[in-house]
C-alpha positions as CSV (number, residue, x, y, z in Angstrom):
1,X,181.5,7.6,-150.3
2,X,183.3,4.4,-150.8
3,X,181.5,2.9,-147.6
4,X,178.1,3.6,-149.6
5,X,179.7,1.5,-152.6
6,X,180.9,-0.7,-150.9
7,X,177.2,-1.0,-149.0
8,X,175.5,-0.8,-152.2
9,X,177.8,-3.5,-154.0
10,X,176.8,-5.9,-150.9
11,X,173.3,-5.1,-151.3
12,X,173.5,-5.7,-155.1
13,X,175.0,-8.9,-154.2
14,X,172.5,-10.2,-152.0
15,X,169.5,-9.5,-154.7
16,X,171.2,-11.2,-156.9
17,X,171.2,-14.1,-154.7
18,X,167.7,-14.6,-153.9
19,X,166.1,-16.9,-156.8
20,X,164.2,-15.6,-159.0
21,X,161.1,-17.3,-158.2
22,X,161.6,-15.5,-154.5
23,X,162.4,-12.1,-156.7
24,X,158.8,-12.1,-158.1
25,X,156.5,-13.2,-155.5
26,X,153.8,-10.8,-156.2
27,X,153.1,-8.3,-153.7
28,X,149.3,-7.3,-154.4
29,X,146.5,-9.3,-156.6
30,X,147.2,-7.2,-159.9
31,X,150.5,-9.5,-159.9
32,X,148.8,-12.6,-159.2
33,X,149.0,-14.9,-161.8
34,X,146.6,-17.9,-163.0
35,X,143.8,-19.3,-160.7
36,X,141.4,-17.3,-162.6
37,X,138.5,-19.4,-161.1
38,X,139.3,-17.9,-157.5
39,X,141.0,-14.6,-158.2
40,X,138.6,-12.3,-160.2
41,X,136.8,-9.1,-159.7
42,X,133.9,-9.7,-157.5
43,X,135.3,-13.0,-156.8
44,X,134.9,-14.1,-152.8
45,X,138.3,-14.7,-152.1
46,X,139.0,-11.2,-153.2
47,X,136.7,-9.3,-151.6
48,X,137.5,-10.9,-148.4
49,X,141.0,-10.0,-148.8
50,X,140.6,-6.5,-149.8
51,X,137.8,-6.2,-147.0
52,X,140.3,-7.8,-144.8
53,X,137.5,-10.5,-143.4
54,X,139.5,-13.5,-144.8
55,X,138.1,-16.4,-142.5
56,X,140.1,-19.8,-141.9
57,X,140.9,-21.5,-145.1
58,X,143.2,-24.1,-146.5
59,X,144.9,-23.7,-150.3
60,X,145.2,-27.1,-151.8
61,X,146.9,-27.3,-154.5
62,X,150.2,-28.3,-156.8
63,X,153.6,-27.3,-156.2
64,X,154.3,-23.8,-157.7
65,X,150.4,-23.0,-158.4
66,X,150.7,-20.1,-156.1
67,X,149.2,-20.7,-152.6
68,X,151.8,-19.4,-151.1
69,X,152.2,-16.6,-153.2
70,X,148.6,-15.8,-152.3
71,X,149.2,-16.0,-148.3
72,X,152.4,-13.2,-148.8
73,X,149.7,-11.0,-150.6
74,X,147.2,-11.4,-147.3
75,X,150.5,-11.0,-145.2
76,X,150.9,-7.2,-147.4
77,X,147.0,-6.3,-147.6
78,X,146.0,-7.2,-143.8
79,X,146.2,-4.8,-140.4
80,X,146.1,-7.9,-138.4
81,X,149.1,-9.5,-137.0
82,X,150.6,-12.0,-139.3
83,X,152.6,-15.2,-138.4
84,X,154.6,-17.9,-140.2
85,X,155.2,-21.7,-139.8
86,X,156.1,-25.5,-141.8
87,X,154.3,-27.6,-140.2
88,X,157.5,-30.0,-141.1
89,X,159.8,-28.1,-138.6
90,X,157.3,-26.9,-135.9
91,X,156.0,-28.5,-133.2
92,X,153.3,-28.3,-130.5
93,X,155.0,-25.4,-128.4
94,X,155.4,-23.3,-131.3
95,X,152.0,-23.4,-131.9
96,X,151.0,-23.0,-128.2
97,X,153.6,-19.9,-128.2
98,X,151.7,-18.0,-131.5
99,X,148.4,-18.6,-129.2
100,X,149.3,-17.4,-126.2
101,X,150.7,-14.2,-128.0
102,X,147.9,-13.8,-130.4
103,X,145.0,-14.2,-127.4
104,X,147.0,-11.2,-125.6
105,X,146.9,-9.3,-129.2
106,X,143.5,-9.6,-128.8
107,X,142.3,-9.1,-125.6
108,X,144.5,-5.9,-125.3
109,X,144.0,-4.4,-129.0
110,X,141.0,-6.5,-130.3
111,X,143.8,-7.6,-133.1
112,X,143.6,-10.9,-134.7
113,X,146.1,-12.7,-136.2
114,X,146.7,-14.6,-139.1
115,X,148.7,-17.9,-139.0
116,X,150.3,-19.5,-142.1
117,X,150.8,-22.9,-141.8
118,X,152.9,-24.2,-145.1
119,X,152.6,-28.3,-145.9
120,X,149.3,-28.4,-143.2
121,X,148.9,-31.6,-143.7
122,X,152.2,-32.3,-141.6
123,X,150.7,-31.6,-138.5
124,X,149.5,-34.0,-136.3
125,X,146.7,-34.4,-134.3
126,X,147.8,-33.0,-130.9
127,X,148.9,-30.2,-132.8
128,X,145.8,-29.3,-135.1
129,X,143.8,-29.9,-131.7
130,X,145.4,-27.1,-129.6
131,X,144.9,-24.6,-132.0
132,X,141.0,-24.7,-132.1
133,X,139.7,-22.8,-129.6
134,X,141.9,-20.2,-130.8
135,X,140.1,-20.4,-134.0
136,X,136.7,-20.5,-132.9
137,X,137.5,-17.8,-130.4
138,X,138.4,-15.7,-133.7
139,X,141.9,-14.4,-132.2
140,X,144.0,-16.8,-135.0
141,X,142.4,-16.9,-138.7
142,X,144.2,-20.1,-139.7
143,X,145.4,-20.6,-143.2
144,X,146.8,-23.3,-144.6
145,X,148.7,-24.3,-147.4
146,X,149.3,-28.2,-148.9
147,X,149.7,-30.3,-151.6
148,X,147.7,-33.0,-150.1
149,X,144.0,-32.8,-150.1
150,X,143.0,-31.9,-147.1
151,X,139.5,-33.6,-146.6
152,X,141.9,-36.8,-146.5
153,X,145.5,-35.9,-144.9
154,X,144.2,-33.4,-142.1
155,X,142.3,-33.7,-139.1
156,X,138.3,-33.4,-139.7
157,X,137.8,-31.0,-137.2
158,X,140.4,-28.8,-138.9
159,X,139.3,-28.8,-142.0
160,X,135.2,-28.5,-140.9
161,X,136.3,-25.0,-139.5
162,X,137.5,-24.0,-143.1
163,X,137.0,-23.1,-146.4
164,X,139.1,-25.0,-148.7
165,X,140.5,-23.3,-152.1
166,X,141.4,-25.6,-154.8
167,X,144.8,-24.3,-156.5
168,X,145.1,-25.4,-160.3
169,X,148.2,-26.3,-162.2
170,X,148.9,-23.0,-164.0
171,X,148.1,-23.2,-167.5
172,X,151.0,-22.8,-170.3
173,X,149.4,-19.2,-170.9
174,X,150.3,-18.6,-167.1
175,X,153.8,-19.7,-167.1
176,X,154.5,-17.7,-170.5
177,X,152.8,-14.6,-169.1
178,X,154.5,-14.9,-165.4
179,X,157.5,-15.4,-167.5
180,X,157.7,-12.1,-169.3
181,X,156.7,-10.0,-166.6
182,X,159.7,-11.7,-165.0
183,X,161.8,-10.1,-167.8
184,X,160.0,-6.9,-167.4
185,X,159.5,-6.2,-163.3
186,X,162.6,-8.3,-161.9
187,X,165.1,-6.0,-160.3
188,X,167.6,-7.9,-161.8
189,X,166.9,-9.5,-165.4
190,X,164.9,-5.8,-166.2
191,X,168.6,-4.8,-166.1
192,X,169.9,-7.2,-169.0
193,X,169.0,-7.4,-172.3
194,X,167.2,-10.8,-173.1
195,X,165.9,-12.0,-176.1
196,X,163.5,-14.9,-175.3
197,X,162.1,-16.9,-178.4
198,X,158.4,-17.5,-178.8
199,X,159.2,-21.7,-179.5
200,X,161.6,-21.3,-175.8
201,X,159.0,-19.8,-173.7
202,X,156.1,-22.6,-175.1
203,X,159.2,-24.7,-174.1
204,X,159.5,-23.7,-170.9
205,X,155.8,-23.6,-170.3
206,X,154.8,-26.9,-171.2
207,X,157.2,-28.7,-169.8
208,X,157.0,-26.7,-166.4
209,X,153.4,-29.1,-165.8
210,X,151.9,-26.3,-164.3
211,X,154.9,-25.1,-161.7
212,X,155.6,-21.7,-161.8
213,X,158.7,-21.7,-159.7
214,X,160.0,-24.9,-161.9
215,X,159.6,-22.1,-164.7
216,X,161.3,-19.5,-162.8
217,X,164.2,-21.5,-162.4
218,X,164.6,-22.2,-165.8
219,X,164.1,-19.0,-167.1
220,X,166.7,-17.6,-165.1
221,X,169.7,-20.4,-165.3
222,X,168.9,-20.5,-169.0
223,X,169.9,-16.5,-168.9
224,X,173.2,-16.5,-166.6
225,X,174.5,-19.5,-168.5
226,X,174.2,-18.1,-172.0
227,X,176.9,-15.9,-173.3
228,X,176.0,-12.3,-174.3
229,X,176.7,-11.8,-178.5
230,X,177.9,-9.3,-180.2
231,X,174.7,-7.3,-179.6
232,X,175.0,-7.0,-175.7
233,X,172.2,-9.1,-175.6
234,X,171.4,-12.6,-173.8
235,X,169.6,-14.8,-176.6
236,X,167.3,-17.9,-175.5
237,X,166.6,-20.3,-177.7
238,X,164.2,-23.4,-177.4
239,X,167.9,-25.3,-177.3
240,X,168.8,-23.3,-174.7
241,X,165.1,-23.6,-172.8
242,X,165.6,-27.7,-172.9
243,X,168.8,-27.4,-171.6
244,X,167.8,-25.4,-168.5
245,X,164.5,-27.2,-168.0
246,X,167.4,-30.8,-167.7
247,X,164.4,-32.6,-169.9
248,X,165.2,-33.5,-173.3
249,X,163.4,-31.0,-176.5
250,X,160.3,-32.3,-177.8
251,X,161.4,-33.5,-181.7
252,X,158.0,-32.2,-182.8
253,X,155.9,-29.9,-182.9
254,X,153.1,-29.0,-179.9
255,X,150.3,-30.4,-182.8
256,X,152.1,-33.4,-183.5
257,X,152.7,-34.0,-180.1
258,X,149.0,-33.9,-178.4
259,X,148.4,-36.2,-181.8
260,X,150.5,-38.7,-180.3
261,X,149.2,-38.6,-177.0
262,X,145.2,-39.0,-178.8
263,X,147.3,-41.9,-180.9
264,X,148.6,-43.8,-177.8
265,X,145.4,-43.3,-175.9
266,X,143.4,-44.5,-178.6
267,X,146.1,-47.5,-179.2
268,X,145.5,-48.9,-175.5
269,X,141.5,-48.6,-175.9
270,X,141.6,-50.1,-179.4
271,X,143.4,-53.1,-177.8
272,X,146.3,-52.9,-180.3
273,X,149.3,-53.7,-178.2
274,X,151.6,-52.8,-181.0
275,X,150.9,-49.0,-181.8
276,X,150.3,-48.4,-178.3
277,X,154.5,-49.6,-177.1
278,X,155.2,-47.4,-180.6
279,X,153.6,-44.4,-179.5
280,X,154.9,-44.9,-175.9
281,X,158.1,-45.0,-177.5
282,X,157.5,-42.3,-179.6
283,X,156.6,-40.2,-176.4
284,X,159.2,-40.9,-174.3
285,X,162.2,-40.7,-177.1
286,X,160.4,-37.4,-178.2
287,X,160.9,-35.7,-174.2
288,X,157.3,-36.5,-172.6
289,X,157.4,-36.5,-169.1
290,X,157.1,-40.4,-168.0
291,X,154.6,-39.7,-165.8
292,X,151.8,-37.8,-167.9
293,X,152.1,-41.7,-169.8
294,X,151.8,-43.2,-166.3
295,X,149.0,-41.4,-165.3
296,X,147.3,-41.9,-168.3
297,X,147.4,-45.6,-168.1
298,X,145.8,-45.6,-164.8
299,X,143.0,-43.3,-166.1
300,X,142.5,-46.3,-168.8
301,X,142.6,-49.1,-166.8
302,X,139.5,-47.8,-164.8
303,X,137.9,-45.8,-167.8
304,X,138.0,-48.4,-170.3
305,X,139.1,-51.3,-169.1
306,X,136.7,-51.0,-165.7
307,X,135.0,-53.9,-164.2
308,X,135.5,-56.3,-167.3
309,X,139.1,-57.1,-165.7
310,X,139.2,-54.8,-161.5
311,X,143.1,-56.1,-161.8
312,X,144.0,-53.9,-165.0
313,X,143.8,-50.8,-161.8
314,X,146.4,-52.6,-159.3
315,X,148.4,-53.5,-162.3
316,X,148.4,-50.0,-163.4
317,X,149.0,-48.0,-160.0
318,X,151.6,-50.7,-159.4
319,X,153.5,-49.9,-162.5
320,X,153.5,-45.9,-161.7
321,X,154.7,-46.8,-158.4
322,X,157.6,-49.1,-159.6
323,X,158.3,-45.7,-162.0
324,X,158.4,-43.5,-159.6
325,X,160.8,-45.5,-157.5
326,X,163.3,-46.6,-160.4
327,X,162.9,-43.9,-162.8
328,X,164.1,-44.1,-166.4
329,X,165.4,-45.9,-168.1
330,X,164.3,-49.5,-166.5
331,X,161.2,-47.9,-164.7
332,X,159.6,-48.3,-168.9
333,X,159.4,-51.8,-168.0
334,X,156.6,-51.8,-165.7
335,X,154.9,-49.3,-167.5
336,X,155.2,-51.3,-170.6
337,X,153.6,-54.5,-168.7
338,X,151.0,-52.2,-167.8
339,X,150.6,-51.1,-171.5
340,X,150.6,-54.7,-172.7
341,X,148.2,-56.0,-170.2
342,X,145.3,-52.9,-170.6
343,X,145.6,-53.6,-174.7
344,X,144.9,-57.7,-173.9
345,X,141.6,-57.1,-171.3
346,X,138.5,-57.1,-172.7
347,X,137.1,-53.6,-172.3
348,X,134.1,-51.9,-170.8
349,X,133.0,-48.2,-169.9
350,X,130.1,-48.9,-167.5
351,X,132.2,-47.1,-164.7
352,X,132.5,-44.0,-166.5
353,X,128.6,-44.2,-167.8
354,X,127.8,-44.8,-164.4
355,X,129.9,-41.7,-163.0
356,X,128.5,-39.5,-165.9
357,X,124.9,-40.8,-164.9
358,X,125.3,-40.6,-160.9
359,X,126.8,-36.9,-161.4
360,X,124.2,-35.0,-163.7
361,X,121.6,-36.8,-161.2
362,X,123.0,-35.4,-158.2
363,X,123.6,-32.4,-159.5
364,X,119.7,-32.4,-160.8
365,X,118.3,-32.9,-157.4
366,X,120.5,-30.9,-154.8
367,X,117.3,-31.4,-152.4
368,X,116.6,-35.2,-152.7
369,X,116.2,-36.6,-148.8
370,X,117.2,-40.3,-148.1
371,X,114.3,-42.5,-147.5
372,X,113.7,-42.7,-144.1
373,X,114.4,-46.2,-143.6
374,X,118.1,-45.6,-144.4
375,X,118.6,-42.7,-141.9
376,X,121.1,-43.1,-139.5
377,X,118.9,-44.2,-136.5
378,X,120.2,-42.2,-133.9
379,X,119.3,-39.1,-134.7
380,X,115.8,-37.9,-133.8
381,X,112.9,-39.1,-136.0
382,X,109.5,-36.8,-137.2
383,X,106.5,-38.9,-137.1
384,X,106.5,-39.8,-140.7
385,X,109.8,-41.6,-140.4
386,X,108.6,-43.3,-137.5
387,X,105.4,-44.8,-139.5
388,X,107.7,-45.3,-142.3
389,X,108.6,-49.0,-143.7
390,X,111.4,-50.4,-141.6
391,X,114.8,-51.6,-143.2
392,X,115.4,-54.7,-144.9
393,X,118.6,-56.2,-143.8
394,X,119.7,-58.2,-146.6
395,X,121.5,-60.5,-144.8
396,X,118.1,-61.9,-143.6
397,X,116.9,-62.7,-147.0
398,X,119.8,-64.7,-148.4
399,X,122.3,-61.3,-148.9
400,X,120.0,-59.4,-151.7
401,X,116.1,-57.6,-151.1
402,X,114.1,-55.9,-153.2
403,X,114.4,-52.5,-151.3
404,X,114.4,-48.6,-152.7
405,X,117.8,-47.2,-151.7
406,X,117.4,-44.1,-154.4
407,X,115.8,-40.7,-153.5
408,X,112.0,-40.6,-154.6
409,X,113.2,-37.8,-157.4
410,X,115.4,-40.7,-159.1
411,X,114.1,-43.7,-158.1
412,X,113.8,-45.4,-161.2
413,X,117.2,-44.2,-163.1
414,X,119.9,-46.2,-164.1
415,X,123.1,-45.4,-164.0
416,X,125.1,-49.1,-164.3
417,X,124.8,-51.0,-167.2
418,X,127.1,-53.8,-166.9
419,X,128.5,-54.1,-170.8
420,X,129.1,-58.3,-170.7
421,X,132.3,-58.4,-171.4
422,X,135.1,-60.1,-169.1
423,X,133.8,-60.3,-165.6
424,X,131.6,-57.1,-166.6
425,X,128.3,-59.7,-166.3
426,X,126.9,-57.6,-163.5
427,X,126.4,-60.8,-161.2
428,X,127.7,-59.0,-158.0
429,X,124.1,-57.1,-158.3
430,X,121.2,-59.1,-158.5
431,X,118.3,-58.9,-160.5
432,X,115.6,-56.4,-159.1
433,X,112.2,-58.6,-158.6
């Protein structure tokens, strides 16, 4: 009997010990939370995985959004044989190991196996290259996970033999809703009473920028750091939620603060060099994250400052990098001279017009062919491309020719409109004749 305790105390111990993000890693879909977009009913991602015909795919996505989360519940719904890597601590043998053994799964049981490859984008070449026969083969069904995009950090013939899901941030209804089911399912916290205020878990949420383990974390050092009051019970306050969450508590209100975020936008585009350092201020003083601010400025020196002044961009993405090295407090100075020089450019929105143009076009004419003269020219031709009108080099006509590069469908739109001011003049595309 006191062997059992004493097992049972030891076992205690060791839950107790896993973090709580670990504790609730969901098991099945019904405990999935967020990505709403990809997990739904009817959805393809989940009939594949309750079908159990999951092909190769890679989750892209943010820290904490759950693409991990998602592989464990394949790992707990699939009869194939399921294996683990980081592509940060594994090299080419381990890979060539999981082969070997999963081509003998197959060949003597017809069983495939699933491989989970966390931070995919680590792998190099030599590595990605040995596993794909095994892919095409079908004996591995490769999935991996990473938070860089794919179609950019990974090797192309990789990612060609996949389908890539886009993973989210988690929305603030997410966190708060993974939150209390954390209160309500976890083997341990379901065992305590908590009291969690509503203004702590929005707390919590909105500062967790979309990262449910961030969250997790919070939630549970915020409940075995608070003393238990005369009630028995564990009482979180927003106080309490800042504290835990090691960012300063927002001095207003969730309206007032998306007011000042439209406020400091709207400074920068209005040119007014004053309110926008205020509202910066404001932000920063009031607990914003640094770099929502940071990110924001780069959005504005391509959105409205654009082609009227290109170096508003490289001042911009220079200032979030000198942030992200320093930090606060000194790393406001570089995002202040990015500040200061967006308000003084002259301003222009033709990128963004253009964009909007370009996209509902494309997305208008999903069939529109390329004109035949500007096919790649080693590819077969039909007959009609042959007879077609040959290519106009512009370099042979002074560097510009009149010459139809749109699809027949669009030929006559217009998607840039330079605006005239700064270097916005439009004099890098000449005049059509």
């Amino acid at each position: 009997m006191a062997q059992y305790e004493q097992n049972s105390i030891f076992q205690d111990e060791k839950v107790n010990n896993v973090p709580l993000a670990e504790r609730m890693r969901p098991r099945v879909l019904s405990q999935f939370i967020g990505q709403k977009h990809l997990i739904f009913d009817g959805s393809l991602l989940c009939r594949a995985i309750k079908a159990d015909k999951l092909g190769s795919c890679i989750f892209w996505g943010v820290p904490g959004s759950g693409k991990t989360s998602l592989a464990n519940i394949i790992a707990n719904s699939t009869g194939s044989h399921f294996e683990k890597l980081n592509a940060v601590s594994s090299g080419v043998a381990d890979a060539k190991k999981i082969i070997d053994e999963a081509t003998k799964r197959f060949n003597a049981y017809g069983q495939k196996t699933y491989l989970l490859l966390d931070e995919c984008h680590r792998w190099s070449k030599a590595q990605s290259d040995c596993m794909l026969p095994a892919i095409e083969k079908g004996y591995i069904t490769f999935i991996g996970s990473t938070t860089e995009n794919p179609y950019v950090s990974m090797t192309r013939a990789i990612v060609s033999r996949c389908r890539v899901f886009e993973f989210l941030p988690l929305t603030s209804s997410d966190v708060v809703d993974g939150l209390k089911q954390a209160l309500q399912r976890d083997v341990v916290l379901s065992k305590l009473k908590i009291t969690v205020d509503d203004d702590a878990y929005s707390y919590i949420a909105e500062t967790a920028s979309g990262d449910m383990r961030n969250a997790y974390n919070a939630l549970e050092l915020a409940v075995l750091t608070t003393d238990v009051d005369a009630n028995g019970a564990i009482h979180i306050t927003r106080t309490i939620a800042s504290q835990s969450m090691q960012k300063k508590a927002l001095s207003v209100d969730t309206g007032t603060y998306y007011d000042m975020i439209s406020a400091f936008i709207k400074s920068m585009r209005g040119s007014d060099a004053n309110a926008a350092m205020f509202w910066f201020e404001r932000l920063i003083e009031a607990g914003t994250d640094p770099l929502l601010l940071a990110r924001r400025i780069v959005i504005h020196a391509a959105e409205d400052v654009g082609l009227a002044d290109p170096m508003a961009l490289p001042v911009a993405t220079a200032a979030l990098t000198a942030f992200q090295n320093i930090g606060l407090p000194e790393g406001r100075i570089p995002l202040s001279e990015a500040i200061l020089y967006i308000c003084n450019c002259p301003k222009s929105n033709s990128v963004v017009t253009a964009l909007e143009g370009a996209t509902a076009a494309a997305r208008n004419n999903p069939s529109a062919r390329v004109p035949s003269y500007l096919m790649d020219g080693n590819h077969p031709r039909t007959t009609e491309e042959i007879d077609a009108p040959a290519y106009k080099y512009p370099h042979n006509y002074g560097g510009w020719v009149q010459q139809q590069y749109l699809p027949d469908e669009v030929k006559d739109d217009v998607y840039f409109t330079p605006s005239g001011n700064g270097q916005d003049t439009g004099c890098r595309q000449p005049k059509k004749k």
